[in-house]
N, C-alpha and C positions, 0 to 999 in steps of 0.2 A: 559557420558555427552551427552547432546542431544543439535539439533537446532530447534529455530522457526525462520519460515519467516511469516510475514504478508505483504499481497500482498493488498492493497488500491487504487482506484478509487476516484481519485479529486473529490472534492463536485461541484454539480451545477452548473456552468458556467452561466453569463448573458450575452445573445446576443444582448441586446439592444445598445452598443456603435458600431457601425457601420464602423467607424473609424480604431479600433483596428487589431491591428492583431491577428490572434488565441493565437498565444504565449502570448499576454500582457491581451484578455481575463480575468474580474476580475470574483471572484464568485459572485454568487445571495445571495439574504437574505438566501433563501430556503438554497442555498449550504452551509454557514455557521452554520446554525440551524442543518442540521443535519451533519454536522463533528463536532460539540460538542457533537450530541446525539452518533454518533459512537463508539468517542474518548471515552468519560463515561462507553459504553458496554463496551466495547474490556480492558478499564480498570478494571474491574468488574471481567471479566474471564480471567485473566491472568495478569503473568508479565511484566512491562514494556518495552519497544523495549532498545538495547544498542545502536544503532546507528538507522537512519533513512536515506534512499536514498530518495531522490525528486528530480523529473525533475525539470527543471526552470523557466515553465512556471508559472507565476502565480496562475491560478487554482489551479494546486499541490501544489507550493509552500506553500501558505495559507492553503488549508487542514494540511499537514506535520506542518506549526509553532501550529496550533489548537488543534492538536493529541498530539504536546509537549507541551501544556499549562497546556490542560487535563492529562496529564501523570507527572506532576510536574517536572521540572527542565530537561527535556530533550532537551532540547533547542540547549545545546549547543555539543548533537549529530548529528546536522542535517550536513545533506552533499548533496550537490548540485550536481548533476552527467547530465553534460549538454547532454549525450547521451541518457537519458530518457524520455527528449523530443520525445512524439509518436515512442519510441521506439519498436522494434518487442518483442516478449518472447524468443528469440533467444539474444538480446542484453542484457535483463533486468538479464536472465539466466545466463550471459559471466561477469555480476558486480557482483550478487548474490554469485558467486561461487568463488568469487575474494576477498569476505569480510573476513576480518583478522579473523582466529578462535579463538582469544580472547572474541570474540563477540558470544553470544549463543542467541539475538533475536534481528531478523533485521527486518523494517519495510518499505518497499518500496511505494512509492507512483509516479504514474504513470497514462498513459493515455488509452483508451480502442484502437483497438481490441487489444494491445499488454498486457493487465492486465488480460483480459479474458483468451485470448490463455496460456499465462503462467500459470494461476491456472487450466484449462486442460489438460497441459503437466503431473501437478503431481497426479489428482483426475481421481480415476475409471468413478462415472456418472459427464459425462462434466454440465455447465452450459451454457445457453444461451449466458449469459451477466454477467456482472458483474456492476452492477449500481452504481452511483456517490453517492459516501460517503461509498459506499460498501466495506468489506473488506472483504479476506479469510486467516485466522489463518488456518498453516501447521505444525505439529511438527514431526522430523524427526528422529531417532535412530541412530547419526550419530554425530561424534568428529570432522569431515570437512567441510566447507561449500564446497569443490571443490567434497564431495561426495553425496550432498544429490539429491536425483532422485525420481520417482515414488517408484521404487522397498524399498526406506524405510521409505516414508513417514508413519506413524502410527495415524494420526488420523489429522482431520480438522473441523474447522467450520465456515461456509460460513451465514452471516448477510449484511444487508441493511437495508436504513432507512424502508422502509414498511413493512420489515420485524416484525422490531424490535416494532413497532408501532407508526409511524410518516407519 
């Protein structure tokens, strides 16, 4: 048996409410348009997540319900992990490896630099960033989530929306 983690970048943030706090932060059109287009790939090329982690900030939040709409009935995987608010890759790492091994593909959504540094921790050539609505698919040769590391991950693939064509 093996795991996949997919590691996700909230869509698009609008800064125009001034008022808010970053936490309450809604997405923009743009950020919704493309965590559909994401949520479409990702479904495309692989199987669906068994559970999904999302911080609670809004931004997340809303990517995460989007990616279960698009994944059909995932909905009521979702799990709220208030520690993923702008958490480190040291924190996101410490859930990650905490997730029940009944689960073979977990799908994290989360804030930057700590989304970045995490898919670094596992990939030989680092990326800069990791862009909103971006995601990185890991699949790892591994029966534990408390073992999976650099040393087994076996293959990934790293999109965004400009990537992908948006």
């Amino acid at each position: 048996m093996s795991k996949t983690l997919t590691i996700t970048r909230h869509g698009k943030s609008d800064w125009e409410y001034e008022n808010l706090s970053d936490f309450d932060r809604p997405l923009k059109l743009r950020g919704y348009n493309d965590a559909y287009k994401m949520a479409s790939h990702l479904k495309k090329i692989g199987t669906p997540p068994d559970i999904i982690y999302t911080s609670p900030a809004n931004r997340a939040l809303y990517t995460a319900i989007i990616f279960s709409r698009v994944f059909d009935d995932t909905f009521n995987q979702i799990q709220i992990k208030e520690d993923l608010y702008l958490a480190s890759s040291g924190t996101m790492l410490y859930q990650i490896k905490n997730c029940q091994n009944s689960f073979t593909h977990l799908n994290i959504f989360a804030h930057n630099p700590g989304v970045t540094s995490l898919v670094n921790h596992f990939i030989e050539n680092p990326i800069y960033n990791l862009p909103t609505s971006g995601f990185v698919r890991l699949d790892f040769d591994v029966d534990n989530w408390e073992d999976i590391g650099p040393e087994n991950q076996i293959g990934y693939i790293f999109d965004y929306p400009k990537k992908t064509g948006g």
